[in-house]
C-alpha positions as CSV (number, residue, x, y, z in Angstrom):
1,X,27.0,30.8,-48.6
2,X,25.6,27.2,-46.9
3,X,27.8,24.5,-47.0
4,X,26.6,21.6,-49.3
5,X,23.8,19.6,-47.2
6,X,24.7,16.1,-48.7
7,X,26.8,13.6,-48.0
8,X,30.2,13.2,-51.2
9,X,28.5,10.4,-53.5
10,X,30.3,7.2,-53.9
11,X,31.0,8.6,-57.7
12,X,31.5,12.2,-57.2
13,X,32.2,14.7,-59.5
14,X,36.5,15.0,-60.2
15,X,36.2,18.6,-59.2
16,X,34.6,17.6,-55.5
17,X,37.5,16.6,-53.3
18,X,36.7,14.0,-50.7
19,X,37.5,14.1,-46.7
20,X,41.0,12.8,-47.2
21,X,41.5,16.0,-49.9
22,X,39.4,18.2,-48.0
23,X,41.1,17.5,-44.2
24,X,44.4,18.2,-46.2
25,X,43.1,21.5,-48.1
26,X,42.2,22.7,-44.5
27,X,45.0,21.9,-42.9
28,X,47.6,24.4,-44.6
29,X,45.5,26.9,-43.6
30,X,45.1,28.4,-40.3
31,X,43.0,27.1,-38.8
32,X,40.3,28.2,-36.2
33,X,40.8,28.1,-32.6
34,X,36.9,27.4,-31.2
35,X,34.0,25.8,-33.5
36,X,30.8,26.3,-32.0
37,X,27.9,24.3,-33.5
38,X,23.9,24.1,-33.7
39,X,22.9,20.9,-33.8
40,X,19.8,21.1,-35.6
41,X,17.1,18.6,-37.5
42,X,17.2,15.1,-35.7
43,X,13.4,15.1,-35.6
44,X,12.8,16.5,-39.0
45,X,15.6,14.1,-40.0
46,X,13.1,10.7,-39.0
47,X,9.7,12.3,-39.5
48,X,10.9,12.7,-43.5
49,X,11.5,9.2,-43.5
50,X,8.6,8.0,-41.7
51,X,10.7,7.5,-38.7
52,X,9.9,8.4,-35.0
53,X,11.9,11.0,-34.0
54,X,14.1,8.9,-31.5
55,X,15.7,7.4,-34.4
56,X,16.5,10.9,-35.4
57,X,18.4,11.5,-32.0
58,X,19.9,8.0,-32.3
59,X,21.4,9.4,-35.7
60,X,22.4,12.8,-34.3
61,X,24.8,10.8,-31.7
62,X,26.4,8.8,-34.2
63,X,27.1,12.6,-36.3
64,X,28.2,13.8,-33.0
65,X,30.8,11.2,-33.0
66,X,31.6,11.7,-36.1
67,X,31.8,15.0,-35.9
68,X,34.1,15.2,-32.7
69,X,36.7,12.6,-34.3
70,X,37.2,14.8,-37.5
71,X,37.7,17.9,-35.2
72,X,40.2,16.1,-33.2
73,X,41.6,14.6,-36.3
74,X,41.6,18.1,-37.9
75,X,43.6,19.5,-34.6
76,X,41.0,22.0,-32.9
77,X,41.9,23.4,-29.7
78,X,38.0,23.8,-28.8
79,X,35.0,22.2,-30.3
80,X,31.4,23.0,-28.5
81,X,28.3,21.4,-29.2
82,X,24.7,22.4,-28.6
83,X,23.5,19.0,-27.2
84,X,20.2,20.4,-25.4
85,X,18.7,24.1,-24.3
86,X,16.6,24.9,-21.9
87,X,13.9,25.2,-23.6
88,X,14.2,21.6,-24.8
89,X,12.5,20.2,-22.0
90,X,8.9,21.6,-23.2
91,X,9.3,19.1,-25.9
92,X,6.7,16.0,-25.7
93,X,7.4,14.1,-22.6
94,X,8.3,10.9,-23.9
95,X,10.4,12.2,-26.4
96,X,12.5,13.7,-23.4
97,X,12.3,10.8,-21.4
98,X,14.1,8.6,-24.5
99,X,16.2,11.5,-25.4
100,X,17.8,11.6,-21.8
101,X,18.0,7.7,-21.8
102,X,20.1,8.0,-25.2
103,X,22.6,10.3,-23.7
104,X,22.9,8.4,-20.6
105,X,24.0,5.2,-22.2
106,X,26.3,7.1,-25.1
107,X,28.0,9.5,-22.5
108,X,29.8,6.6,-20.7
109,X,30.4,4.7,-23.9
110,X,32.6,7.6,-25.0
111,X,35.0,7.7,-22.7
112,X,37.3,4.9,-24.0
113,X,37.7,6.8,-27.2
114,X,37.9,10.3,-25.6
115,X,41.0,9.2,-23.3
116,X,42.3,7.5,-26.3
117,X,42.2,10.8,-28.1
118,X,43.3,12.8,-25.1
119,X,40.4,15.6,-25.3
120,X,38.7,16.5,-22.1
121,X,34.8,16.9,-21.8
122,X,33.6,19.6,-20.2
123,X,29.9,20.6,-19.8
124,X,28.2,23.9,-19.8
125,X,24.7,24.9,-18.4
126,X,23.1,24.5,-15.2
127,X,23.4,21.2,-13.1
128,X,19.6,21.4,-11.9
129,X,16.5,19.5,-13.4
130,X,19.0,17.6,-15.3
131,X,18.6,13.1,-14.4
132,X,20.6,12.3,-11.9
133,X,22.2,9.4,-14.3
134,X,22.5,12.0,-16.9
135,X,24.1,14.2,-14.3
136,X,26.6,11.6,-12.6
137,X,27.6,10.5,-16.1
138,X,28.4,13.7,-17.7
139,X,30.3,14.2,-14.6
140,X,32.3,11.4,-14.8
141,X,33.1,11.9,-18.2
142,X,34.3,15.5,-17.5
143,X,36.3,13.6,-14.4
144,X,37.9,10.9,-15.7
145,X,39.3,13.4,-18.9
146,X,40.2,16.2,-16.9
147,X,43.6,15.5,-16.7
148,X,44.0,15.7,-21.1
149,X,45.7,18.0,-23.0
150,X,44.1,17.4,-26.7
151,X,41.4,19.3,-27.9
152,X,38.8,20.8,-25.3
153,X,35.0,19.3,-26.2
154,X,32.6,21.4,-24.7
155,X,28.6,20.3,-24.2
156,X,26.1,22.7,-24.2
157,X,23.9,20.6,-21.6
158,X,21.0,22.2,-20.3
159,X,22.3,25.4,-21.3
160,X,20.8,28.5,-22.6
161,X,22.5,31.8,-23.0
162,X,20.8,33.9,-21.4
163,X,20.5,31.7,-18.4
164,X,24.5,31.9,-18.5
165,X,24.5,35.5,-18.2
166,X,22.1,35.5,-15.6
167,X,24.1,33.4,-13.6
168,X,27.3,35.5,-14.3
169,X,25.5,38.9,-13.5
170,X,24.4,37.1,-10.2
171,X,27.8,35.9,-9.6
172,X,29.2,39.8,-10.1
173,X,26.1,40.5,-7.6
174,X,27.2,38.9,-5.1
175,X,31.2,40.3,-5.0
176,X,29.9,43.8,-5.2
177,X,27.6,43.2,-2.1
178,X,30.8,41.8,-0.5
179,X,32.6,44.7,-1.0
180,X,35.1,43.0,-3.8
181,X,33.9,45.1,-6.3
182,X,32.3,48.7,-7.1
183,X,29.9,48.6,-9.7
184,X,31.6,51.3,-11.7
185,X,34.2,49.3,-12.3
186,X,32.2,46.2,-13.7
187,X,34.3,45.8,-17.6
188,X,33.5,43.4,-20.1
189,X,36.7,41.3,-18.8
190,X,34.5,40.9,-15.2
191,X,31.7,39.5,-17.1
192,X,33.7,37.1,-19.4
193,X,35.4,35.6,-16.4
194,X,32.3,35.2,-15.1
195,X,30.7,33.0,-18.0
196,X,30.8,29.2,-17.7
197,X,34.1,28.4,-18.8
198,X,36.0,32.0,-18.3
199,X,39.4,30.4,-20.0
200,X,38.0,29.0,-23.3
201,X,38.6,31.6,-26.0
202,X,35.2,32.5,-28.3
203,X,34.5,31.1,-31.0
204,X,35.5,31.6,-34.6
205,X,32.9,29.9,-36.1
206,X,29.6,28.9,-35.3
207,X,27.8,26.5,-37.5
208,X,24.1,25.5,-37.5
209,X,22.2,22.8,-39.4
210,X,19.4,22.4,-41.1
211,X,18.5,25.7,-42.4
212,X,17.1,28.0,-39.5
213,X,18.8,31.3,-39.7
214,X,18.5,32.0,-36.0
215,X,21.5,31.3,-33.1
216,X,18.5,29.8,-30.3
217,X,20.1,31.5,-27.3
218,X,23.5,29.8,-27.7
219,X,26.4,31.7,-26.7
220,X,25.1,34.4,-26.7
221,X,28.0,36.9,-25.4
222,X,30.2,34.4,-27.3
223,X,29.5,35.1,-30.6
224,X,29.5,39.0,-30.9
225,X,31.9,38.4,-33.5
226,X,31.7,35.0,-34.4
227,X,31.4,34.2,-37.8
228,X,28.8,32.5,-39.0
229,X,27.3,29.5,-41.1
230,X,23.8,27.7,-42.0
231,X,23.8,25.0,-43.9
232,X,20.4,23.3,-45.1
233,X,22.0,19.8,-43.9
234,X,19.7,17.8,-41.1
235,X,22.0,17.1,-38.3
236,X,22.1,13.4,-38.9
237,X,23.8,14.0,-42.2
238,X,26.5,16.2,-41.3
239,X,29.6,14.7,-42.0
240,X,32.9,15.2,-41.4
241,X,33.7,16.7,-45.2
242,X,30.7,18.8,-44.1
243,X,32.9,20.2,-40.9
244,X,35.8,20.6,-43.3
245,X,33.8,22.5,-46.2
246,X,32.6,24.5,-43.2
247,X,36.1,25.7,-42.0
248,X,37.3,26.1,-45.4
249,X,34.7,28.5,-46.2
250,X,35.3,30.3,-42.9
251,X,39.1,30.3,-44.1
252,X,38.0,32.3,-47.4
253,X,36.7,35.1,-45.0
254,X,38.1,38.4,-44.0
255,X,37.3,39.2,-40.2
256,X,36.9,43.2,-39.4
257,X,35.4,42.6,-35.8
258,X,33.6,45.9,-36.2
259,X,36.5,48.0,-38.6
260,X,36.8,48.8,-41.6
């Protein structure tokens, strides 16, 4: 079941509860620790409205912000966000080049609102190839709200699963050719503390946008048993009643992790 891809209409039906009903519907449930998301459809989003597809990425910020605020508001522990793979850099050239431009002016413009809301940034994937302004921002960020205790955001930033275990098998490479460890006694526990950020718990729910039933090499170990989500909503229009219809429905399933 997809959460509803549109935004609440201004005179909604009586039986559709709006953010303010839906944030406290959620809330006296438990909630989940870790919310992964897919953030899927900017282009789509602008070339359906005769847009170029900057102005779809320009929208996706704005529903990142969104979407963060309503997580924090909600009281998440861990919100990560799949901001740009790997293989996002054999896009078109130009549409790169603006993209990285975007997120080097919107990454510092956070930061007043993320120390107001005492969550700490921190960044997953790998620091190479990435703009050096890019880079020193997202560093900065991740810096400067180190010290917070609210809810962990976590960007998916040049990041592609596979690449992550990669780096972790290398990392366990290197210990048993040190003599730290035999391979035999490689578990899954030396792997996971081997990932990117070895203390943040996996998540419960992984949503994606705009329709693709696929997980794009995201969190890959993650998600074993993640539930998951699609919902046919463009990125851009993802709201934060989307978020909370999203953990509502994941609060109306029954998690087996492989029993009965």
């Amino acid at each position: 079941m997809a959460v509803k891809g549109t935004r609440a209409p201004v005179d909604r039906p009586v039986d559709q509860p709006g953010e303010a009903e839906l944030l406290e519907l959620v809330r006296a449930q438990p909630l989940p620790r870790h919310v992964a998301v897919i953030m899927d459809g900017n282009g789509r989003w602008a070339t359906q409205r005769g847009f170029p597809r900057v102005a779809g990425h320009r929208e996706g910020v704005k529903a990142a912000r969104a979407v963060v605020r309503a997580a924090d508001t909600l009281g998440l522990g861990y919100l990560t966000l799949y901001a740009f793979s790997t293989e996002n850099w054999n896009r078109p050239e130009d549409e790169v080049s603006t993209l990285m431009s975007l997120l080097e002016r919107s990454v510092h413009s956070e930061l007043p609102e993320l120390m107001a809301r005492n969550v700490r940034l921190r960044v997953l994937g790998r620091a190479n190839g990435v703009p050096a302004g890019v880079r020193r921002g997202m560093e900065r960020v991740a810096h400067e709200t180190r010290n917070n205790t609210g809810m962990q955001l976590l960007m998916a930033f040049n990041y592609g699963g596979r690449d992550e275990l990669v780096d972790a098998f290398r990392a366990l490479a290197a210990r048993v050719r040190a003599g730290e460890l035999a391979p035999e006694e490689i578990s899954e526990a030396h792997i996971g503390q081997a990932l990117y950020a070895a203390d943040v718990p996996d998540p419960d729910l992984l949503v994606r946008t705009s329709g693709e039933m696929r997980v794009s090499n995201f969190l890959l170990w993650q998600i074993a048993y993640t539930e998951l989500l699609v919902t046919p909503t463009l990125w851009p229009d993802f709201s934060a009643a989307d978020l909370y219809r999203a953990v509502a429905e994941f609060q109306g399933r029954t998690r087996r992790f492989g029993g009965v």
